[in-house]
C-alpha positions in Angstrom: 0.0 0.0 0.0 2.8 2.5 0.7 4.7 1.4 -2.8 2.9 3.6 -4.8 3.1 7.1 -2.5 6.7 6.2 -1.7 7.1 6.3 -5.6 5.7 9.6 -5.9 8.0 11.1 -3.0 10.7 9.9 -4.6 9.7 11.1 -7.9 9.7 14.5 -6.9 12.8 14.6 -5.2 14.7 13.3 -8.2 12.6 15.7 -10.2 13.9 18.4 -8.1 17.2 18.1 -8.1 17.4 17.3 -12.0 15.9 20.5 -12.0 18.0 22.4 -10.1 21.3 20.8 -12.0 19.3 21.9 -15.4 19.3 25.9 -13.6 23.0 25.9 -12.3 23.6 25.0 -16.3 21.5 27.7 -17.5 22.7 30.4 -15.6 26.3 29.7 -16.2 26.9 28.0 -12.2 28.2 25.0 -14.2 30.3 25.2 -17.3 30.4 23.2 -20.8 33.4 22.9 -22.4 33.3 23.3 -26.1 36.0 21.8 -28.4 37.4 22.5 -31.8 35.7 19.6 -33.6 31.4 19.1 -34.1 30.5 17.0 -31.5 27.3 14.8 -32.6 25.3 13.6 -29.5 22.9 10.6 -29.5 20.7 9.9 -26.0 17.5 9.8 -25.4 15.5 11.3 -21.9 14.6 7.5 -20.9 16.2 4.5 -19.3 16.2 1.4 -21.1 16.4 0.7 -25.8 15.9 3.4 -27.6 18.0 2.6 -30.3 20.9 4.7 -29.5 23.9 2.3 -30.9 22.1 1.5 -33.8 21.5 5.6 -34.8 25.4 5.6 -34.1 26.2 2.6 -36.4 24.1 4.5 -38.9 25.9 7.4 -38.5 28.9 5.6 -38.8 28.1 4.2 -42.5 26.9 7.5 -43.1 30.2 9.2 -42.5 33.2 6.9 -42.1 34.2 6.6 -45.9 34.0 10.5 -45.4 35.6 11.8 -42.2 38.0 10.3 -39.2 35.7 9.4 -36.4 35.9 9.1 -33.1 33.4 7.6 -30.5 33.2 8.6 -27.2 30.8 6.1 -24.6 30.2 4.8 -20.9 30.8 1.4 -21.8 27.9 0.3 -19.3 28.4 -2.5 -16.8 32.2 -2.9 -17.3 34.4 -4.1 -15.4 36.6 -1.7 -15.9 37.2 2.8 -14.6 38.7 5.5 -16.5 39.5 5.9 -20.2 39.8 3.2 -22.7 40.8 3.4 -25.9 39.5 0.0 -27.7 41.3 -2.6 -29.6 39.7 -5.1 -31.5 41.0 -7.5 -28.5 39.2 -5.8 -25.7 36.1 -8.3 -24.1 33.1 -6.8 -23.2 33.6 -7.3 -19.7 36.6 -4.7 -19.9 34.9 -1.9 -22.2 31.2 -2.9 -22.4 29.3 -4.9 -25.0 28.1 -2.1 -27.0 31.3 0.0 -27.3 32.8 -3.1 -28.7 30.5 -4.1 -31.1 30.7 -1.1 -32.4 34.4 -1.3 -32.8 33.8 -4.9 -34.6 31.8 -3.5 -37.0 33.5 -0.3 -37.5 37.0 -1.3 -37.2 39.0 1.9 -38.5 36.8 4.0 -36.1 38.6 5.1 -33.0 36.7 4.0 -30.1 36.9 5.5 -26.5 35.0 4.9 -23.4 35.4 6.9 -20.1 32.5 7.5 -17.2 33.1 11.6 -17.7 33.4 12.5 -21.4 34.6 15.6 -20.9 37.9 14.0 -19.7 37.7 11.4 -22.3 37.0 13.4 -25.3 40.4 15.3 -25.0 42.4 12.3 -24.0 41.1 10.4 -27.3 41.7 13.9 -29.4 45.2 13.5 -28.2 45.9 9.9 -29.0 43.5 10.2 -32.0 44.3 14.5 -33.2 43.1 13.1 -36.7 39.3 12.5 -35.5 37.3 15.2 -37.5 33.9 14.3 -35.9 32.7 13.1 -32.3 29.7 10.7 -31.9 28.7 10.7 -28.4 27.2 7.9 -27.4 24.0 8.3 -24.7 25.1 12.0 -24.1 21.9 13.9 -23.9 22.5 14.1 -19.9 25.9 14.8 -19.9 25.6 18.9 -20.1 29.1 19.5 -19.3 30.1 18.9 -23.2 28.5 20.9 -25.7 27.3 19.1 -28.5 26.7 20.6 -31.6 24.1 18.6 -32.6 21.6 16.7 -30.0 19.5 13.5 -31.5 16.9 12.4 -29.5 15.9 9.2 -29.6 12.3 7.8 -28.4 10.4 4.6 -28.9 7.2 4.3 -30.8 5.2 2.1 -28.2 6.5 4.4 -25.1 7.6 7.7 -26.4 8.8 10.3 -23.7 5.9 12.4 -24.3 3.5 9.5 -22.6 6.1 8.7 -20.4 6.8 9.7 -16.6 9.7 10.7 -14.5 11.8 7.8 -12.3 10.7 6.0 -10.5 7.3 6.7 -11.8 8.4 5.9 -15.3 11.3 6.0 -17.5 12.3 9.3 -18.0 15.7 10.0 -16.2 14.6 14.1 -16.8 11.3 15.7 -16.9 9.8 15.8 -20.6 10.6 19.1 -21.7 14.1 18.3 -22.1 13.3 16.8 -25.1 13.7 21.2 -26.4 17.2 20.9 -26.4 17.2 18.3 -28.9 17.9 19.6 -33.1 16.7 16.1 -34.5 14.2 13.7 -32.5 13.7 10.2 -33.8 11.1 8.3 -33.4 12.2 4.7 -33.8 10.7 1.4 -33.7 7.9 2.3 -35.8 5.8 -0.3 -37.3 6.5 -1.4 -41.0 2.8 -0.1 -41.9 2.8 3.5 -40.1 0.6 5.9 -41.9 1.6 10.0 -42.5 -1.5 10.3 -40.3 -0.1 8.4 -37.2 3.4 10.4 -38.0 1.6 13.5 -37.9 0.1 12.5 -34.5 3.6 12.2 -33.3 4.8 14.9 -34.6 1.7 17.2 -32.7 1.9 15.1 -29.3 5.9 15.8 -29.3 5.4 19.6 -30.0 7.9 20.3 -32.1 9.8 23.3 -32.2 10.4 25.4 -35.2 13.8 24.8 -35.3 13.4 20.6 -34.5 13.4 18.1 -37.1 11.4 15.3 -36.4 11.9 11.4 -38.4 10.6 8.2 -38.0 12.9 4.8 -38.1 12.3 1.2 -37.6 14.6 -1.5 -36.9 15.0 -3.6 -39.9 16.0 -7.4 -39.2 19.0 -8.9 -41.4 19.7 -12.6 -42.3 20.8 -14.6 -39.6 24.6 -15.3 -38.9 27.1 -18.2 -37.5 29.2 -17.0 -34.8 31.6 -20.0 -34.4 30.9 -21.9 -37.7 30.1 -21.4 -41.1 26.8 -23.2 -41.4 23.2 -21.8 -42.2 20.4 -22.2 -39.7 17.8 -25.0 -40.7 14.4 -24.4 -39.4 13.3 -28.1 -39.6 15.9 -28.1 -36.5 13.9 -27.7 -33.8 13.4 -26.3 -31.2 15.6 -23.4 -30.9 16.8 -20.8 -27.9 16.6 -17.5 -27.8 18.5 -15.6 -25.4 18.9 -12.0 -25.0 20.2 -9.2 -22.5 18.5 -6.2 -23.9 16.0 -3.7 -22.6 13.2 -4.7 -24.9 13.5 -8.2 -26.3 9.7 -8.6 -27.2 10.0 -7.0 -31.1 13.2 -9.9 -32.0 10.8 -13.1 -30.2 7.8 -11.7 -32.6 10.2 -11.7 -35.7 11.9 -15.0 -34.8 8.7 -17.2 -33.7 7.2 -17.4 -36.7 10.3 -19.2 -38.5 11.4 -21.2 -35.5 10.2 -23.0 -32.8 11.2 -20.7 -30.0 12.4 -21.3 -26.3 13.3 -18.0 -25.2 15.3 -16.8 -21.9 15.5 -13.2 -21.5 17.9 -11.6 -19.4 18.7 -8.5 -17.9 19.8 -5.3 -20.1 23.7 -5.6 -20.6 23.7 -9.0 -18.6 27.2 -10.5 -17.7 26.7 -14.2 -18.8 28.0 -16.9 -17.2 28.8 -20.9 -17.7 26.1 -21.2 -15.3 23.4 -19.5 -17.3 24.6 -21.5 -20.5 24.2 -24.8 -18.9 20.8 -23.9 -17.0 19.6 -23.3 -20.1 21.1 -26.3 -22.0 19.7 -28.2 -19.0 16.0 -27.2 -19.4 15.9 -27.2 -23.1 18.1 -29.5 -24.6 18.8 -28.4 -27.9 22.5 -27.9 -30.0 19.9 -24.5 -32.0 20.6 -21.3 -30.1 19.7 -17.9 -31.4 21.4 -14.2 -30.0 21.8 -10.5 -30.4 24.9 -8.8 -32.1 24.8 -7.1 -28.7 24.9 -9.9 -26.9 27.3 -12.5 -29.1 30.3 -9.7 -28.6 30.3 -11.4 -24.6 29.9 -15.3 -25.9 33.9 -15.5 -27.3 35.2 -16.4 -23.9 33.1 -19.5 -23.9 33.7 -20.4 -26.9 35.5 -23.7 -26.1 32.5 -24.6 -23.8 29.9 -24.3 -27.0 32.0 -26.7 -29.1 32.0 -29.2 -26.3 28.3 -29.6 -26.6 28.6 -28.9 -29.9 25.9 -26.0 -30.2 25.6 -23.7 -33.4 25.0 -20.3 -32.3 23.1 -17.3 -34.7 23.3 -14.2 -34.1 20.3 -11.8 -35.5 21.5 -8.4 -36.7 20.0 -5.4 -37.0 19.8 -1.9 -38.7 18.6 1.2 -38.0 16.5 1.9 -41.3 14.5 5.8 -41.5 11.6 6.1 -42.9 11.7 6.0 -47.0 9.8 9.4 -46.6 12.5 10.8 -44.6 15.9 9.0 -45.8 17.0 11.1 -47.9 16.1 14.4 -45.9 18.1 13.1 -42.7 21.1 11.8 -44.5 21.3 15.4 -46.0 20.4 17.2 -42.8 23.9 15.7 -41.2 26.1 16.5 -44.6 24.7 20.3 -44.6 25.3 20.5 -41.1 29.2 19.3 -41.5 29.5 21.0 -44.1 28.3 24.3 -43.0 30.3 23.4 -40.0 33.9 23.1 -41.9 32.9 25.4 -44.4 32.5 28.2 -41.4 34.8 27.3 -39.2 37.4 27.4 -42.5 36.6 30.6 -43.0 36.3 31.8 -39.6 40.4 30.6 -39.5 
């Protein structure tokens, strides 16, 4: 009975002092540092998948043949404190899972993580002085930096305009936050959304006049053998799922269908363990097993325990895919802003 007015107390004392950090930014009581390069942040005002890491992958096609990049992230639920520049080497467990599959997929990309980025963005400047463009991952809180250019991210089933403040809800900052923002995304739309329901976004969010607003959706890729080269048979059944992300619903409601599916959902950014591997073996005995990219970056440590039971693991990839309405419109949105970055900054030297 007291749950629920404990919540609220609680609410509006974290409310309160999010608020008062927000003023002692405003009127100059805290300081953001500014640096020489544009600074691209990607967050969101929740807790939990937004989509974050895979806007930044699609940044990172966007740009890489174009620019030197550098990443600058947490690297949540590491092991690990202080800066890190990654090597391809690095586990999970020292730099965090999504940090480093970033790094696998983007291998040229310098990669840094560090709890306070305005310590590690100079540090990976200085190893890195050729980086031309900063990606900050899950930023939008950190106020100390000042980005150039804030994407918001928000989910389609519980955007931040419906949502409420911890412990409440989600939000990790009251709604309005979403007005710093240049570019909100709303992502993990259905394939079938209609202008009409895009235009109900776009009046719910109350846009500014200076906000871009897009839709995305996450696109599911062909399946992938992490260990061997072999291609998944769906007469094999059953199969096992097994994820540790925030929302693992969307990927069992894609996979079902073609498999028969046992899945075991974990915790967001779980640490896995022989024990969970063999509990799971245990119950469902079965040499099928299905993951995330997120989550297959923390399996190569065990690798010598899946060839002992001789289980094929696939890993489902995904992409972050805008709208066909929009595409072209955000792709451009980031060139003019780059360019009208360099081109001022050029001239302003």
């Amino acid at each position: 009975m007291l749950l629920k007015p404990l919540k609220y107390i609680i609410a509006i004392i974290y409310e309160a002092i999010i608020r008062f950090r927000f003023r002692l930014y405003k009127h100059h009581f805290l300081g953001q540092t500014s640096f020489d390069i544009p600074i691209i942040c990607v967050g969101n005002l929740s807790v939990g998948g937004t989509g974050k890491t895979p806007m930044v992958d699609y940044l990172c096609t966007l740009l890489e043949n174009q620019f030197a990049i550098g990443i600058i992230s947490r690297g949540y639920k590491r092991k690990t404190k202080g800066f890190i520049r990654l090597k391809a080497k690095h586990t999970a467990t020292e730099v965090g899972d999504e940090p480093l599959l970033l790094k696998l997929k983007h291998p040229q990309i310098e990669i840094a993580v560090g709890e306070e980025r305005i310590y590690a963005i100079p540090h990976l400047l200085s190893d890195a002085p050729q980086t031309q463009i900063i990606l900050m991952d899950d930023g939008f809180q950190h106020l100390s930096v000042q980005a150039q250019l804030n994407i918001l991210m928000t989910d389609y089933q519980q955007p931040f305009w419906s949502d409420k403040i911890l412990p409440l809800g989600t939000l990790r900052e009251p709604k309005e936050g979403y007005k710093r923002a240049d570019i909100i995304i709303v992502n993990k739309c259905p394939d079938n959304i209609s202008k009409v329901d895009m235009q109900t976004c776009i009046h719910k969010i109350e846009a500014l006049p200076n906000q871009k607003v897009f839709f995305a959706k996450i696109k599911y890729r062909n399946l992938y053998a992490l260990f061997y080269n072999i291609v998944p048979n769906a007469d094999e059944n059953p199969y096992i799922l097994f994820t540790g992300i925030a929302n693992a619903e969307s990927i069992f409601q894609y996979l079902n269908p073609k498999f028969r599916i046992f899945h075991f959902q974990f915790d967001d950014h779980h640490a896995y363990s022989i024990k969970d591997f063999e509990d799971m073996y245990a119950e469902i005995k079965t040499n099928n097993w299905i993951t995330t990219e997120k989550d297959a970056v923390k399996l190569f440590p065990f690798k010598t325990w899946f060839e002992s039971k001789q289980i094929n693991v696939w890993v489902q990839p995904i992409q972050l895919e805008i709208s066909s309405i929009d595409n072209a419109s955000f792709d451009e949105l980031i060139h003019q802003y780059l360019d009208y970055y360099f081109q001022t900054n050029t001239e302003t030297n």
